[in-house]
N, C-alpha and C positions, 0 to 999 in steps of 0.2 A: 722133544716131542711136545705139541699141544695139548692141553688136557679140552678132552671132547665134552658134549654139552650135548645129554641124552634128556628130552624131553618122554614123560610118563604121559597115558591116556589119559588122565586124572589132572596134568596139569596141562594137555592142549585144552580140554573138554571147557578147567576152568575161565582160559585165555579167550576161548572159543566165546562162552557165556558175555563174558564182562566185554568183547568185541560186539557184540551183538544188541547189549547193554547203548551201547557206547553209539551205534551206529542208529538205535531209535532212537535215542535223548538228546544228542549232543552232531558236534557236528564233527568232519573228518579231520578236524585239526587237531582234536581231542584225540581220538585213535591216532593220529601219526605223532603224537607227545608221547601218547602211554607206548607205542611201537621206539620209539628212541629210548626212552626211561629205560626199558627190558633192555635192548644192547646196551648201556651204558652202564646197568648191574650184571649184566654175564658178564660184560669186558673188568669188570670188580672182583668179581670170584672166581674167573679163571687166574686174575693177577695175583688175589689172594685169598685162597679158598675157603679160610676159616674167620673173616673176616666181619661175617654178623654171629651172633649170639647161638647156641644151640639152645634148642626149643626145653623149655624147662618138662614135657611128659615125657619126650623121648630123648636120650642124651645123644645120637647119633646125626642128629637132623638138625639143618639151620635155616633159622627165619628170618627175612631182610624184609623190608620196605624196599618195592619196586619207585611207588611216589606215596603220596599223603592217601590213597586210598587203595591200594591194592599190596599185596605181599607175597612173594616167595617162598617155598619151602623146600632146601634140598639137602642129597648127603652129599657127602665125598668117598669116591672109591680110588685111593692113590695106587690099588694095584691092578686097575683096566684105566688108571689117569682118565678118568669119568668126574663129573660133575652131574648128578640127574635131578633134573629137576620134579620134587615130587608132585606139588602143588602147583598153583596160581590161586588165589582166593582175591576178596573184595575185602577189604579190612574192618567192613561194616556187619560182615556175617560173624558167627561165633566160631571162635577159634577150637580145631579141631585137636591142634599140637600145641 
């Protein structure tokens, strides 16, 4: 069975933001990179889930680099084989984990 990939209101809301970001400042080539970058780290952490660092406040959370400016934060639930994602952040804001 595949392990599912449960996005949090807390990480559409941040995705939501940094698109929004993304679509005044820049152009749509930019959102279709950062839109690749995201499937090319889910397709990383469903392969291998513990594969970035857990976050040094909370020891059950892990933190990746999506690209050079944005970052992921999620847990592992191996017994609903979930992946959720908690975050989406800007890597320019202050780190919350």
């Amino acid at each position: 069975m595949e392990i599912e990939i449960v996005w949090t209101d807390r990480a559409e809301k941040g995705l939501f933001k940094t698109i929004e970001y993304l679509k005044s400042n820049w152009t749509k080539k930019e959102i279709l990179r950062l839109e690749d970058n995201i499937h090319k780290f889910i397709e990383r952490i469903k392969l291998q889930p513990s594969l970035y660092p857990k976050t040094i406040r909370f020891k059950h959370l892990h933190k990746g680099m999506v690209d050079e400016n944005n970052y992921i934060v999620y847990k592992i639930n191996p017994k609903k084989k979930q992946i959720v994602i908690i975050n989406f952040r800007d890597g320019k804001q202050k780190s919350i984990y």
